[in-house]
C-alpha positions as CSV (number, residue, x, y, z in Angstrom):
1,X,27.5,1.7,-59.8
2,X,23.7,0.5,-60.3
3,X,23.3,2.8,-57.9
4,X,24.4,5.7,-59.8
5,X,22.5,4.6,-63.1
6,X,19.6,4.6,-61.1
7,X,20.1,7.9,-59.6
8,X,20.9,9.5,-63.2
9,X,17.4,7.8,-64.5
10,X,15.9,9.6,-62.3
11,X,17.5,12.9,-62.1
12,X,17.7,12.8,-66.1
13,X,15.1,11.1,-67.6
14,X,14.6,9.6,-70.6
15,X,13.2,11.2,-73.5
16,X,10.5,8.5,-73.7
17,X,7.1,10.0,-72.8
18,X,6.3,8.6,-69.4
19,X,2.3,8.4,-68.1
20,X,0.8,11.4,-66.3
21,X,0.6,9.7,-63.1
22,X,4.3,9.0,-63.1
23,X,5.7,12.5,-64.0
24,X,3.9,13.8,-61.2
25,X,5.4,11.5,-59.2
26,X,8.4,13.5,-57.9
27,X,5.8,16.1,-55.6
28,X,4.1,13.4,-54.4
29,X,4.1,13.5,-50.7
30,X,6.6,10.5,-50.7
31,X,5.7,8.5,-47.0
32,X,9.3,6.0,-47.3
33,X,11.2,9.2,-46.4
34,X,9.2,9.7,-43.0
35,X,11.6,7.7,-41.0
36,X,15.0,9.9,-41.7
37,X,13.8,13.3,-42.0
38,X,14.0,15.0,-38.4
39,X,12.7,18.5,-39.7
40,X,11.1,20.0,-42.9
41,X,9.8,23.2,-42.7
42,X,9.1,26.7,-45.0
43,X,10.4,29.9,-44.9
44,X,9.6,32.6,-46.1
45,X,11.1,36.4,-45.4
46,X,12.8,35.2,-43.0
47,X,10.2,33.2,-40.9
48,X,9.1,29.6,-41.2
49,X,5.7,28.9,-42.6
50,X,3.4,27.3,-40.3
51,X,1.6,24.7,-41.9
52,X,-0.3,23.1,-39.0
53,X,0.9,20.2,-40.0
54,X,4.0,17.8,-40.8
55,X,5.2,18.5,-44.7
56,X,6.5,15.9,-46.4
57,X,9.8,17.1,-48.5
58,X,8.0,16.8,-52.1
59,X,5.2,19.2,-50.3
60,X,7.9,21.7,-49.0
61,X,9.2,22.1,-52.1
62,X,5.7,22.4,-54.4
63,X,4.7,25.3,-51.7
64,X,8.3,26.8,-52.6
65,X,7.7,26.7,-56.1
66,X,4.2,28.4,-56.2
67,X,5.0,30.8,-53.3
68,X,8.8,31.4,-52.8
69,X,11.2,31.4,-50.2
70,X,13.0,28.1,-49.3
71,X,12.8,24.8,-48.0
72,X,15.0,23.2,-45.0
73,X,15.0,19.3,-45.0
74,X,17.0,17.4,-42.1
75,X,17.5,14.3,-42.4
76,X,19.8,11.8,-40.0
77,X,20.9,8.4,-41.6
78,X,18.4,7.7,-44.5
79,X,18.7,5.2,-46.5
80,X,19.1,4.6,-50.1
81,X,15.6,4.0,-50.7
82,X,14.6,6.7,-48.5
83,X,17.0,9.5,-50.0
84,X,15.6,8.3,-54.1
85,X,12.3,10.6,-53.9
86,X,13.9,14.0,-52.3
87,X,17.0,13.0,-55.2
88,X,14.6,13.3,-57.4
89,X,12.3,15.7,-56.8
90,X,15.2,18.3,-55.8
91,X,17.3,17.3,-58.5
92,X,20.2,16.3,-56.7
93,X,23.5,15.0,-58.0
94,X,23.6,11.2,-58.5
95,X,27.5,11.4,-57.5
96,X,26.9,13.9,-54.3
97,X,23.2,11.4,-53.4
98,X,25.6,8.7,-53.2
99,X,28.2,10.3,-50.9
100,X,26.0,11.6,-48.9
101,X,24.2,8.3,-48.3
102,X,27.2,6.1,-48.1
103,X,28.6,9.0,-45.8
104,X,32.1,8.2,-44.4
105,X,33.9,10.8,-46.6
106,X,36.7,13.7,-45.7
107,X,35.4,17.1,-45.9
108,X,35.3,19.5,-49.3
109,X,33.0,21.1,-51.8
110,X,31.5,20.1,-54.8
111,X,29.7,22.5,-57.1
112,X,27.2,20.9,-59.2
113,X,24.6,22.8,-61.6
114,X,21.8,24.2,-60.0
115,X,23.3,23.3,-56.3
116,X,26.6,23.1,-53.9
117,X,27.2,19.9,-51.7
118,X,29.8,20.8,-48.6
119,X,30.6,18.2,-46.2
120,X,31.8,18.5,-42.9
121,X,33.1,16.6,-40.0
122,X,31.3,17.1,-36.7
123,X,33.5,16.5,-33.5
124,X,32.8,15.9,-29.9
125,X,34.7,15.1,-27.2
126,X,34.1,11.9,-25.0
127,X,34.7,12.8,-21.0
128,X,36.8,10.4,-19.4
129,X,38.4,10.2,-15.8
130,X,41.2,9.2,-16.7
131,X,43.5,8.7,-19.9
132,X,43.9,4.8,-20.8
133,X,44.9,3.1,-23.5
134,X,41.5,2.3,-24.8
135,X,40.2,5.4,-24.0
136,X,37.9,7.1,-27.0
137,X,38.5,10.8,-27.0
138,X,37.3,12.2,-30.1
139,X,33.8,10.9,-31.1
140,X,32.7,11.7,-35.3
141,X,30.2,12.2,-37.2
142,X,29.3,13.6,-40.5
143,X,27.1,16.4,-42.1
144,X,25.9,16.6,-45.6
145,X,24.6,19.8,-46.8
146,X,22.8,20.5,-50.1
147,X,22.7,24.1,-50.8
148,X,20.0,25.1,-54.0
149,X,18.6,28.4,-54.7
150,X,15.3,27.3,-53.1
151,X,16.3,24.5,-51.1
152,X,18.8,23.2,-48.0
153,X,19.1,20.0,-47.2
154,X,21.1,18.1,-44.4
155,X,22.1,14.7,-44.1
156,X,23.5,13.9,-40.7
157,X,25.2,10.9,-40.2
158,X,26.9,9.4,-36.5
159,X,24.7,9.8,-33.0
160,X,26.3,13.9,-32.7
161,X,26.0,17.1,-34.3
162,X,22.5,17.6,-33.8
163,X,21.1,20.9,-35.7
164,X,17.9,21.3,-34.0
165,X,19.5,24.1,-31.3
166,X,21.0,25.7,-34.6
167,X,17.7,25.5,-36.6
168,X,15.6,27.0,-33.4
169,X,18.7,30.2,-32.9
170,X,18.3,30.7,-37.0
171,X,14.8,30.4,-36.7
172,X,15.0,33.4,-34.1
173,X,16.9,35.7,-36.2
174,X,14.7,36.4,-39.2
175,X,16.5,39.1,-41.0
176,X,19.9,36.6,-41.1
177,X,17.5,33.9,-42.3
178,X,15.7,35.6,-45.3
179,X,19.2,35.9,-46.9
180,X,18.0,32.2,-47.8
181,X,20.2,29.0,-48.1
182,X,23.8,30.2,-48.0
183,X,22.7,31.9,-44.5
184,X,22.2,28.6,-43.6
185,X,24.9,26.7,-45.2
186,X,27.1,29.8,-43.1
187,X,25.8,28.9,-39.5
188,X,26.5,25.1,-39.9
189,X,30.0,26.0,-40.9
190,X,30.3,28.3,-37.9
191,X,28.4,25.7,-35.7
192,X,30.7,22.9,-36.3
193,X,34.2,25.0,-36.5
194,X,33.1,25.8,-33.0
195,X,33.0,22.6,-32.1
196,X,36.5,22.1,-33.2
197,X,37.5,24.8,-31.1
198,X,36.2,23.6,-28.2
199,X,37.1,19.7,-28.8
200,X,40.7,21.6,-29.1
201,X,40.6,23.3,-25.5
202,X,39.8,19.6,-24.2
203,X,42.2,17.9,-25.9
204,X,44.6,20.5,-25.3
205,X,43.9,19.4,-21.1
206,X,44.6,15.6,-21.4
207,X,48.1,16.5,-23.5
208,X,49.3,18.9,-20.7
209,X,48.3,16.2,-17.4
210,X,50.0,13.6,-19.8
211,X,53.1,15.8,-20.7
212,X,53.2,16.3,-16.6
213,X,53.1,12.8,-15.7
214,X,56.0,12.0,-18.2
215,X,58.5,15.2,-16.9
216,X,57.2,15.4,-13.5
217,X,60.5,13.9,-10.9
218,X,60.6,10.1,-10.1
219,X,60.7,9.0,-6.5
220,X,63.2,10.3,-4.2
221,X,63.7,12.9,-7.2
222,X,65.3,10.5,-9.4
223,X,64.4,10.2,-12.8
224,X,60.4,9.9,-14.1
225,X,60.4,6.1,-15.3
226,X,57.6,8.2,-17.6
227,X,53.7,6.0,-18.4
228,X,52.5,4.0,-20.5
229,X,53.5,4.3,-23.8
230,X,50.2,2.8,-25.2
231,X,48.2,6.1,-23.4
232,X,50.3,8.4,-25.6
233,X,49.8,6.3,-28.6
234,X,46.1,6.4,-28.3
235,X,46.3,10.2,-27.8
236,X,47.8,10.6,-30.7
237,X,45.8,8.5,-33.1
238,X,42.7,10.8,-31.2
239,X,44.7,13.8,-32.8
240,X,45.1,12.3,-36.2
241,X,41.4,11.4,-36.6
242,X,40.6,15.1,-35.3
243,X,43.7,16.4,-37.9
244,X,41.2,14.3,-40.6
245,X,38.1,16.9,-39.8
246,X,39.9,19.6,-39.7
247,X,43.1,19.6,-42.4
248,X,40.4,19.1,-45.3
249,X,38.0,21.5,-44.4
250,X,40.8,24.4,-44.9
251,X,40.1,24.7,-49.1
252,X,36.2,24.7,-49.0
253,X,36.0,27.2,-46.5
254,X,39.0,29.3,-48.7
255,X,36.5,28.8,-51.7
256,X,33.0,30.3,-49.8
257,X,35.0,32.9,-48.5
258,X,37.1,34.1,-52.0
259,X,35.4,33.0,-54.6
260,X,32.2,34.3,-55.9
261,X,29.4,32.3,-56.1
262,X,25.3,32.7,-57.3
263,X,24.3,30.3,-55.0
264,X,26.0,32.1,-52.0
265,X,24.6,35.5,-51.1
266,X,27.4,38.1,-51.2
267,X,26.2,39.8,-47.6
268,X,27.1,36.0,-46.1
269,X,30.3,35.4,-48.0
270,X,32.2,38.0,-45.5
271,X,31.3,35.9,-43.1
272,X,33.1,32.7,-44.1
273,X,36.0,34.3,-43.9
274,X,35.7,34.3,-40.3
275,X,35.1,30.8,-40.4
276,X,38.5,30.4,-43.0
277,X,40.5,31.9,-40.3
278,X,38.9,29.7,-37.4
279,X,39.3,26.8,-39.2
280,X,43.5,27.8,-39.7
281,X,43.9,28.5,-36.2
282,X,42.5,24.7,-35.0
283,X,44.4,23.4,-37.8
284,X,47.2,25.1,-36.1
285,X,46.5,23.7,-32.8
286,X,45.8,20.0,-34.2
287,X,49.8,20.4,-35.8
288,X,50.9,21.2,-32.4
289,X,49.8,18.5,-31.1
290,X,50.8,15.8,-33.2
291,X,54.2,17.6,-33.1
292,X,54.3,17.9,-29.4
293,X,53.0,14.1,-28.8
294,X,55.9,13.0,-31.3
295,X,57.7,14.8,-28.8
296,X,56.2,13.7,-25.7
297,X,56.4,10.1,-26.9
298,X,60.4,10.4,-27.6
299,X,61.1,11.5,-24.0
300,X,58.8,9.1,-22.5
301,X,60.6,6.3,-24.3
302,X,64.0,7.7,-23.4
303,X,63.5,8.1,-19.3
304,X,61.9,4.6,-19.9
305,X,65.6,3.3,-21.3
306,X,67.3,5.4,-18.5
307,X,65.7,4.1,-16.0
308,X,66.6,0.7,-16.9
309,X,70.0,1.9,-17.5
310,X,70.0,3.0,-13.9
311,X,68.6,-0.2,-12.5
312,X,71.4,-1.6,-14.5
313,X,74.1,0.1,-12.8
314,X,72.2,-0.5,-9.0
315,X,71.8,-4.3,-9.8
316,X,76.2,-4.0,-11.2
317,X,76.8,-2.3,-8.1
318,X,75.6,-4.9,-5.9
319,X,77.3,-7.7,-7.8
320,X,80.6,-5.9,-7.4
321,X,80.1,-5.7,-3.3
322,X,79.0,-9.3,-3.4
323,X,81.8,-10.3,-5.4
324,X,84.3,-9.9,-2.4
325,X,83.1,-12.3,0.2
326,X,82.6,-14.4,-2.7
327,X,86.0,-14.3,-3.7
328,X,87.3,-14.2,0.4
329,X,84.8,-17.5,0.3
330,X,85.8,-19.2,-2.8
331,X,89.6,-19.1,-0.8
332,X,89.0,-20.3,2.3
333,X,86.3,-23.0,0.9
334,X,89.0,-24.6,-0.9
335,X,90.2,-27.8,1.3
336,X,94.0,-27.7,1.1
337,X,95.6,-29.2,4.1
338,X,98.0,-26.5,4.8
339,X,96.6,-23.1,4.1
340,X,97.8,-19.7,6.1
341,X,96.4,-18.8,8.6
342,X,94.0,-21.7,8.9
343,X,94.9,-22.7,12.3
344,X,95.1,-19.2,13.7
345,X,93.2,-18.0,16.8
346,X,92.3,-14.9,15.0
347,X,92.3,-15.6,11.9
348,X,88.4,-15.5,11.7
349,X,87.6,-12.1,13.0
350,X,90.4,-10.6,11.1
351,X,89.4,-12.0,7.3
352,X,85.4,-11.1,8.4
353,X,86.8,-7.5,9.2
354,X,89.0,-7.4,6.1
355,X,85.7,-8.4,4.2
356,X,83.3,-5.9,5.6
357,X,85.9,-3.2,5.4
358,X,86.5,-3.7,1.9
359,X,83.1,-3.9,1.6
360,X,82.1,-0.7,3.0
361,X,85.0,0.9,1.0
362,X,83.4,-0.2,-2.2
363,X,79.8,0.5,-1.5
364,X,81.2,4.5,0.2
365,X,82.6,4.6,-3.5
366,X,79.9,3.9,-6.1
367,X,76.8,5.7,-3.7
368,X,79.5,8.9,-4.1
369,X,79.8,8.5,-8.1
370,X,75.9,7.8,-8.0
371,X,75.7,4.4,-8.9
372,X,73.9,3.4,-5.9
């Protein structure tokens, strides 16, 4: 909350006259921001001012002012301290500053004043060999974007989702560029919805050789005794944190797309549309999954239980043609003086045939109900 008090001083100052030195303040180059931001350029009609050299933020945005166009800022990670002097000199929400430095929060749009603040979850998928229960699958990271009538900024956040390929393709296209921020704002939307799509195809692989495993035939075509339940488990909390990116992001990009808005350029509107419906079809997908997991899960954990059922039944099996040369044993260990056929020359051969017959009989029966 100091935080926020501090942020409003400085976005709304007091009416008390401050000295000349400190008004000026907020365009001074500002050097504690040099360590997050990873790009700050002009441009102008499309192309990006070349300044021949490095721009601090507060510079950017005093060459705006006098000469037009608008200014892009990345920054990756800053810190509270390093965020205060573009807060201030861009006029940025105290409530959105805060999010955006804290990060860790679910997609959706804020509309402010003079500026929008979107925020989206970036997703990449981790290769792995093989599916374990520790396995990390889904990899996330955030990105922050201010969207002014002058001004972009981006505040990235997690070791992906890197926007200096977008910033160089943008950069190439002048006459999608000079439709200024919203152009902008539009290609990361598109950029990290893409990313969705392809995290989806991926996943999409490492459900279907799981799914295989658990319904593919045991050995000797019995049943599958399935895998391990703790690789489907992890799967599915991979899917959740994906279903986290994606399920929020549905409203925002319903809003860009429908709703009209001055800081979003009419000519780039139609295209979030695009990016509505791309976001619904992975959100889609992302269901699917978790349903067909849910699924997957269920009949793993079922074979599991028949399986045991059928060792059950072998181990019953055994103990029922074991049980009769026990029993033929248990007789003839008894020591009684006069039993039948104690003293008889054959009386040996017969009761070992008599036991392995009835033997036989028993074991012919249960392999032909399929107990054994």
């Amino acid at each position: 909350m100091s935080m926020i008090r501090d942020l409003r001083a400085v976005v709304r100052p007091s009416s008390r006259p401050l000295p000349r030195k400190e008004a000026a303040a907020p365009f001074e180059p500002d050097t504690t921001t040099s360590s997050a931001v990873v790009d700050c350029a002009v441009y102008r009609d499309g192309a990006r001012v070349e300044s021949g050299r490095p721009l601090s933020p507060q510079e950017a945005m005093r060459e705006v002012r006098r000469d037009g166009g608008f200014v892009w800022i990345g920054l990756h990670e800053p810190t509270e301290a390093e965020f205060a002097g573009i807060a201030s000199a861009f006029g940025l929400h105290p409530l959105a500053v805060e999010d955006a430095v804290q990060a860790h929060q679910r997609p959706k749009l804020e509309r402010y004043d003079d500026s929008l603040f979107t925020v989206f979850k970036t997703v990449h998928y981790v290769e792995h060999d093989q599916l374990t229960a520790n396995s990390e699958v889904i990899d996330t990271g955030e990105v922050m974007c201010f969207t002014g009538r002058d001004f972009f900024i981006t505040v990235r956040h997690g070791g992906q989702g890197s926007l200096r390929a977008l910033r160089h393709r943008l950069q190439a296209d002048p006459e999608l560029l000079a439709k200024g921020p919203s152009a902008v704002l539009h290609a990361i939307a598109d950029h990290v919805v893409d990313g969705y799509i392809a995290v989806a195809d991926s996943v999409q692989d490492d459900i279907d050789e799981v799914e295989t495993e658990v319904f593919s035939p045991g050995r000797n075509g019995g049943v599958s005794r399935g895998v391990d339940s703790a690789r489907i488990y992890q799967l599915k909390r991979e899917v959740l944190e994906f279903k986290r990116a994606v399920a929020p992001l549905q409203r925002p990009m319903q809003l860009l797309s429908e709703r009209p808005m001055r800081l979003v350029d009419p000519d780039i509107q139609k295209y979030f549309r695009d990016v509505a419906d791309h976001v619904a079809r992975v959100h889609e997908q992302v269901m699917g999954f978790d349903e067909l997991l849910n699924s997957i899960l269920q009949a793993n954990l079922a074979q599991a239980s028949v399986a045991q059922n059928e060792d059950m039944r072998k181990i019953t099996a055994w103990a029922a043609i074991i049980a009769v040369p026990t029993m033929v044993c248990g007789v003839y260990g008894m020591n009684f003086k006069y039993m039948p056929e104690l003293h008889w020359k054959y009386g040996y051969p017969v009761i070992m045939s008599i036991t392995v017959a009835l033997c036989l009989g028993i074991h012919r029966t249960l392999k032909r109900n399929g107990w054994l």
